[in-house]
C-alpha positions in Angstrom: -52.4 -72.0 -4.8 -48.7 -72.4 -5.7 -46.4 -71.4 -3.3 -45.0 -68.7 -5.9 -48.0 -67.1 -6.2 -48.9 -66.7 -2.5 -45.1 -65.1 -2.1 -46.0 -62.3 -4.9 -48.8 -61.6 -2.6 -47.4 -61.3 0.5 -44.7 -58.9 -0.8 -47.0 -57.0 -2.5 -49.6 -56.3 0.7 -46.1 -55.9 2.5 -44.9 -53.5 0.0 -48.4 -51.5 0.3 -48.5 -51.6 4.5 -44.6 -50.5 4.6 -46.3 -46.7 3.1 -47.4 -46.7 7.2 -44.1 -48.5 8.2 -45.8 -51.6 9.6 -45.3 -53.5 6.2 -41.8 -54.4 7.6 -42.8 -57.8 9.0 -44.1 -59.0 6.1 -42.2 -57.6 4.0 -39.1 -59.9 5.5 -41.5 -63.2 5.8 -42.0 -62.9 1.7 -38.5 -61.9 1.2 -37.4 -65.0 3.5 -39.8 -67.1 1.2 -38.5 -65.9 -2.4 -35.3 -66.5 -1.5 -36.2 -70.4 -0.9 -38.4 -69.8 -3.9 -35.4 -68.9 -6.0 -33.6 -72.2 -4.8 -36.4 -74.1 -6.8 -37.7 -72.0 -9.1 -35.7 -69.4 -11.1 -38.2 -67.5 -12.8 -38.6 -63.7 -13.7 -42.5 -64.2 -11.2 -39.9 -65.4 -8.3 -37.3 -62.4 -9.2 -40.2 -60.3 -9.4 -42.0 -61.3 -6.3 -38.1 -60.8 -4.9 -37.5 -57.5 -5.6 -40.8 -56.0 -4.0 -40.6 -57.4 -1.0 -37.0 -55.9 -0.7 -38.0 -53.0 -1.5 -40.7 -53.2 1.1 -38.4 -54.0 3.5 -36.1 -51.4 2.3 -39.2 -48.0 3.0 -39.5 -48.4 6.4 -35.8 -48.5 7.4 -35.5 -45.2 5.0 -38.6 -43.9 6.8 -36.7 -44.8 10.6 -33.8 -42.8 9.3 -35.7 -40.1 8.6 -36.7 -39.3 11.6 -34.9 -40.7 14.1 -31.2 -41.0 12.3 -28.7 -43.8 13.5 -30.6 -43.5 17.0 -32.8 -45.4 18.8 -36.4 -43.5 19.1 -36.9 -40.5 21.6 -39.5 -38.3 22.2 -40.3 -35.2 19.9 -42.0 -32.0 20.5 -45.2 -33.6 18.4 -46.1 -36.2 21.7 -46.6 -39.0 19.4 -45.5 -42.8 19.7 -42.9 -44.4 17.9 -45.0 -45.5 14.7 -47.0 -42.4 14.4 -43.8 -40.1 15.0 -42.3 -41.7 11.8 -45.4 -41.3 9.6 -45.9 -37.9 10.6 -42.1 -36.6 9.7 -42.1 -38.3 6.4 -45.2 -37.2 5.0 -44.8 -34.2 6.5 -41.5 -33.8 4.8 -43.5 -35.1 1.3 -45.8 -32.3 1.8 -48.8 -33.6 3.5 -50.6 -31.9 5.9 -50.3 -34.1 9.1 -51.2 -32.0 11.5 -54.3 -34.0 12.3 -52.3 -36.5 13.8 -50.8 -33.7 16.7 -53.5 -33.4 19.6 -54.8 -29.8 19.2 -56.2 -29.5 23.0 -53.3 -27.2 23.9 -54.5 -27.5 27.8 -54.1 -31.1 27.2 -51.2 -31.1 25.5 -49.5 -28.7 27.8 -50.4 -30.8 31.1 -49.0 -34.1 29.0 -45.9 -32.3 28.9 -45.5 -31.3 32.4 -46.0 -34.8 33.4 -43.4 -36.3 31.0 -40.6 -33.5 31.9 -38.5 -32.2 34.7 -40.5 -28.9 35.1 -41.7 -26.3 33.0 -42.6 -23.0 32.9 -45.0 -21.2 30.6 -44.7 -17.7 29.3 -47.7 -15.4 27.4 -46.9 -12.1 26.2 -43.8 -11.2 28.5 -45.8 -12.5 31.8 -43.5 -15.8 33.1 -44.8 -18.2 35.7 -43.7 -21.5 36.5 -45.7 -24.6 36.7 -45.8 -23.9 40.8 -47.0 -20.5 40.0 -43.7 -19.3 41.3 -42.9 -16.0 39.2 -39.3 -16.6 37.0 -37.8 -13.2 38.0 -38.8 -14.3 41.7 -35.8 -16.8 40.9 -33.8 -15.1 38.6 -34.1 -11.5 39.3 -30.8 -10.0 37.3 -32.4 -11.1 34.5 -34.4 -9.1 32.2 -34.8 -9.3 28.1 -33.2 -6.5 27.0 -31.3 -3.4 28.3 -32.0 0.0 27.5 -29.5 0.2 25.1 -30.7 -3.4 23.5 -27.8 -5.5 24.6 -28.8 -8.1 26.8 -28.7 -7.9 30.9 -27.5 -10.4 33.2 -24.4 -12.0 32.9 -21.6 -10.4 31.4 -19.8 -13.6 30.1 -22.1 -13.7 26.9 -21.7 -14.8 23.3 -23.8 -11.6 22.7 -21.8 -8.3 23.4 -22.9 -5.0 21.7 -20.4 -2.7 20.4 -20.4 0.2 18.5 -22.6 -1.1 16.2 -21.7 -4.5 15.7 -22.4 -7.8 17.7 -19.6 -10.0 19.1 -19.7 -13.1 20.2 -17.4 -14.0 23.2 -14.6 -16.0 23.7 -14.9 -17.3 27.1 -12.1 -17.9 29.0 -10.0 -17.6 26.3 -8.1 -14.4 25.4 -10.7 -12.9 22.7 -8.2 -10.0 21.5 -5.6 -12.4 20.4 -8.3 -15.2 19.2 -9.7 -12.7 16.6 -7.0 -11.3 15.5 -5.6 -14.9 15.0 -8.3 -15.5 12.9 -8.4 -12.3 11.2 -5.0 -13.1 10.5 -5.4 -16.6 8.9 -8.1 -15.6 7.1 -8.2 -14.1 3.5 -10.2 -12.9 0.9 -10.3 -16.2 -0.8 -11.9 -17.8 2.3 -15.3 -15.6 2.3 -17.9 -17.9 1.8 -21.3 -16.8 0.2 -24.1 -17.4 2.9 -27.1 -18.7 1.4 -29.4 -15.8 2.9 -27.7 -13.4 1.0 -28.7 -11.5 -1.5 -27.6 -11.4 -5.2 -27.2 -7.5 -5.7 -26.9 -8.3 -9.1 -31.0 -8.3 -8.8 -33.3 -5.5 -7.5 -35.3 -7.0 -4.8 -36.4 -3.7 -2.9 -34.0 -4.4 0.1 -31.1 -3.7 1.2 -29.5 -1.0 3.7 -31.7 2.2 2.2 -35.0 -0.4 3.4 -36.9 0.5 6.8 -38.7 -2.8 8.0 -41.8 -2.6 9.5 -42.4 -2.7 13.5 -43.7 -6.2 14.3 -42.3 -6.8 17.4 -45.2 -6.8 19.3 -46.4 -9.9 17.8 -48.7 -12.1 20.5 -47.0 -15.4 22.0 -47.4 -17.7 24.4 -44.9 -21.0 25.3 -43.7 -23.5 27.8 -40.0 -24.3 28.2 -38.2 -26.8 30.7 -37.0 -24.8 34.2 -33.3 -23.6 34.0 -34.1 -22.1 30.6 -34.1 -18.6 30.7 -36.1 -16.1 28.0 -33.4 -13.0 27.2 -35.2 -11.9 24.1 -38.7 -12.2 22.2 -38.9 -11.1 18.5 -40.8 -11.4 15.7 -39.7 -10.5 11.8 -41.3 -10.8 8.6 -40.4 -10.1 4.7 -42.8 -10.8 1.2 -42.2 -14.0 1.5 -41.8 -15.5 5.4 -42.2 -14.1 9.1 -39.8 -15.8 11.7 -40.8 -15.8 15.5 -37.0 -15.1 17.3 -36.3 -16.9 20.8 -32.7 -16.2 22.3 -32.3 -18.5 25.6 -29.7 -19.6 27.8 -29.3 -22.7 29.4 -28.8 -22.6 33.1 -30.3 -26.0 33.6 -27.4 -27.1 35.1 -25.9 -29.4 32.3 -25.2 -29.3 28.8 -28.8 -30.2 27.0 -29.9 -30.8 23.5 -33.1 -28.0 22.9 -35.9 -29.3 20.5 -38.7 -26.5 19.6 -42.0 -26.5 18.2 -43.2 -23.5 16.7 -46.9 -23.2 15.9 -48.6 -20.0 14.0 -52.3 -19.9 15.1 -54.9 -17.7 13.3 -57.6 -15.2 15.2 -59.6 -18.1 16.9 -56.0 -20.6 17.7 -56.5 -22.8 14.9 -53.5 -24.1 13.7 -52.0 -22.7 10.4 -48.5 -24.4 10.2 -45.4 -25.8 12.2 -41.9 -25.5 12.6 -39.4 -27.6 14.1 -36.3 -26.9 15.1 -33.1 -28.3 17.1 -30.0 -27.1 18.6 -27.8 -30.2 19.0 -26.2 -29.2 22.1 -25.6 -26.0 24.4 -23.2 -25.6 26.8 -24.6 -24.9 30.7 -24.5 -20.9 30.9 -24.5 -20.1 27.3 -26.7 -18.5 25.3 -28.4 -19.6 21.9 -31.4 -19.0 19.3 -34.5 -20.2 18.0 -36.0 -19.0 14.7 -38.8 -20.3 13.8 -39.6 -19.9 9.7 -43.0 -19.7 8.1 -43.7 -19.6 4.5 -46.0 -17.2 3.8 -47.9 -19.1 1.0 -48.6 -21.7 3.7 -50.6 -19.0 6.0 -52.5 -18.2 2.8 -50.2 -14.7 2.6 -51.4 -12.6 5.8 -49.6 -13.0 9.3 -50.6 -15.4 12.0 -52.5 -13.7 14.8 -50.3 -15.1 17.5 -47.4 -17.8 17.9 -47.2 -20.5 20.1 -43.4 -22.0 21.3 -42.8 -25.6 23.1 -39.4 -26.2 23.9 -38.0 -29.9 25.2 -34.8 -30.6 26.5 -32.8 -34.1 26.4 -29.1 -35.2 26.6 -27.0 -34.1 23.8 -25.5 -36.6 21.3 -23.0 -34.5 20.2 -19.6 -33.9 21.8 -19.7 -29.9 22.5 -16.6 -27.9 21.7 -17.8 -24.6 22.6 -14.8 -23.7 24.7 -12.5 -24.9 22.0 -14.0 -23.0 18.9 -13.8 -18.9 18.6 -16.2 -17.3 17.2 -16.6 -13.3 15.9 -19.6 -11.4 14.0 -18.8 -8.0 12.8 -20.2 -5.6 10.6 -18.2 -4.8 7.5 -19.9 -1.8 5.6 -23.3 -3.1 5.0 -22.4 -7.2 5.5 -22.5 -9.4 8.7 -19.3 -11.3 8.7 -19.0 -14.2 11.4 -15.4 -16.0 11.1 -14.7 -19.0 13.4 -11.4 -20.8 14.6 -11.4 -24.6 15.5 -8.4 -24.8 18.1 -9.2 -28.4 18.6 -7.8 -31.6 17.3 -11.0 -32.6 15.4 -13.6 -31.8 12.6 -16.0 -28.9 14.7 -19.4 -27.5 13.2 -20.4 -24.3 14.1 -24.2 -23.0 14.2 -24.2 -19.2 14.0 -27.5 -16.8 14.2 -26.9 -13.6 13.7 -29.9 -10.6 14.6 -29.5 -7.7 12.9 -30.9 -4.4 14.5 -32.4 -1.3 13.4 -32.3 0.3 17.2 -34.5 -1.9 19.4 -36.3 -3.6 16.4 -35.1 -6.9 15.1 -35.2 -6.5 11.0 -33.7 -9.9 10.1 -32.3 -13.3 11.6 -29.6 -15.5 9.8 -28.8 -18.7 10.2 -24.7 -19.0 9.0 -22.2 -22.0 9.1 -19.2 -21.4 8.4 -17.3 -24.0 6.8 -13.5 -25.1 4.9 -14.6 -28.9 4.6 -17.4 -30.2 2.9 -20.5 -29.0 3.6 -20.8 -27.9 7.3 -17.1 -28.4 8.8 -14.3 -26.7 10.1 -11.3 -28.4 9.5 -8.8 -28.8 13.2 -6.5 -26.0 14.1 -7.9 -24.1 11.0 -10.6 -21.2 10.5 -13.1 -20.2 8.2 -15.3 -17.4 7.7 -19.0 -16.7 6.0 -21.3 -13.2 4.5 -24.3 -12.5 5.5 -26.6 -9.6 3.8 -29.8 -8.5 5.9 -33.2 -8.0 4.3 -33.7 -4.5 5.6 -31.8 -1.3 7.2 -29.6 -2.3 10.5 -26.8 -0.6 12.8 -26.2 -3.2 15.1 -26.1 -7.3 15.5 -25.7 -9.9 17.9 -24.1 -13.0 17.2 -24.7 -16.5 19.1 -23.3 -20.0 18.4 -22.9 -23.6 19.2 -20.1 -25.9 18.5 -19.8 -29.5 18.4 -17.9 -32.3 16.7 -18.9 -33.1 13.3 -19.4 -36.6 13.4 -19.5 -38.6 9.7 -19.2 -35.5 7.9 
């Protein structure tokens, strides 16, 4: 067989077995052999034969970045190897139902991830124990979820302060008086940006301030979550279209961490009806910060899960945190959430804002908001910036939490 030919083929079964990442090796073996090809034998079989194993070489890196980013691998929420992991986020991301590929023994699972962690805890339904059995307000006993009054107890250096109606986020050490009305001072109409949860009241969707939200607070859940991270608040929201299970935690681990969560809606008998995965990139020891969880109805086939399950890692943070050196402030402005932010440091900050919006002790809507003056996501240095948010449903108070960090490559 000529030597062309058997190149063609190896690119090609390279090109195939790169779909499940392992085509890589071959994949450079038929790419090495074209290009020695080429040297004797410039034909458009050769160039052909070229270009697929390149571009079987090329899928798998694309896959690697898709999951893992410049970074080498780590674990994820999921439990899976290094191959597997990388399969399962891209098709999952195609739209492929790879849930097959997570172990569904959730005693299993749970005990797999006590053995790979520093400690966890596990929580059902507002009854917390620790993997020794030890009960969590045992250990932290000036900690409960919520006050009578709905702000949160504990601490009173938060990033969560109810007041008069409208949540606002604290500046730490710094002097929060002259911090916000710095910012309210640099900031101008001009510099409002549209979130994208808001609504166009050009349309009538039904919602809006006038619009009660139904009670669904009462949701069943059950979790674990590494020791040193402390439940303040369990929630649960839905509209027509998605229901959100609401975390807000706070890191007393010790150390700044990086929080990965796995969110799992379950139906009547705990099968699994769909995931969601989400990260904070880094949170500074003592503060406070959210998990939302987001469901597409359509994918639960249009009625609510029976219960929700939570998994929450912890791991270093790649990201430089700037908490203490960006301000942030939510505030209610007629029937808006406005959450402005000042970058006092000397490089390009991102801010991750979730604001809760109240109607008395029920949580009606949760918005993730970003406020940004460069590019996509940033906050220039020394500069401020400022973003809308409109809730689904009738509110009269929010609370406002944040992480900061520098925005690398942006």
């Amino acid at each position: 067989m000529h030597i062309t030919t058997i190149a063609l083929i190896i690119s090609i079964l390279g090109l195939i077995t790169s779909f499940g990442f392992v085509g890589l090796i071959p994949s450079v073996f038929a790419f090495v052999l074209n290009i020695l090809n080429l040297k004797d034998e410039k034909s458009i079989m050769t160039v052909r034969s070229l270009a697929i194993s390149f571009v079987g070489i090329l899928l798998p890196i694309v896959m690697y970045l898709n999951t893992y980013g410049l970074k080498l691998p780590y674990d994820k929420p999921q439990g899976l190897s290094t191959l597997t992991q990388i399969i399962y986020d891209n098709y999952t991301k195609l739209g492929f139902d790879m849930s097959g590929m997570v172990k569904n023994n959730d005693d299993d699972f749970m005990m797999t991830t006590v053995d790979n962690s520093d400690g966890m805890y596990y929580v059902a339904d507002g009854v917390v124990a620790s993997d020794d059995g030890i009960s969590i307000e045992d250990k932290y006993e000036d900690w409960s979820p919520a006050g009578d009054d709905g702000t949160l107890n504990g601490n009173t250096d938060t990033n969560a302060l109810d007041q008069e109606g409208s949540g606002q986020s604290d500046f730490g050490d710094k002097n929060g008086k002259e911090a916000s009305e710095k910012i309210a001072l640099e900031l101008g109409q001009d510099s409002i940006f549209e979130s994208i949860d808001s609504l166009d009241e050009g349309k009538n969707s039904g919602y809006g301030a006038s619009k009660k939200a139904a009670s669904d607070d009462n949701m069943p859940s059950y979790g674990g979550l590494p020791i040193g991270t402390l439940i303040l608040g369990q929630y649960f929201r839905e509209d027509d279209h998605n229901c959100n299970p609401v975390l807000v935690l706070q890191n007393e681990t010790g150390k700044d961490c990086r929080f990965e969560c796995l969110f799992t809606a379950r139906d009547e008998d705990g099968n699994e009806l769909a995931t969601s995965n989400k990260t904070v990139e880094v949170v500074k020891n003592g503060e406070k910060f959210v998990f939302e969880g987001r469901f597409d109805k359509k994918e639960l086939g249009s009625v609510l899960p029976a219960m929700y399950e939570f998994l929450i890692s912890k791991r270093e943070p790649y990201e430089e945190n700037l908490y203490d050196d960006v301000a942030v402030l939510g505030e209610i402005v007629e029937n808006s959430a406005f959450v402005t932010a000042m970058n006092t440091s000397n490089k390009k900050a991102k801010v991750d804002a979730y604001v809760l919006f109240f109607d008395g002790e029920e949580l009606v809507d949760c918005i993730w908001m970003i406020p940004q003056n460069s590019g996509e996501v940033c906050i220039e240095p020394g500069s401020s910036a400022a973003i809308k948010g409109d809730a689904y449903y009738k509110f009269d108070r929010i609370e406002t939490y944040y992480t900061a960090y520098e925005a690398v490559g942006e």
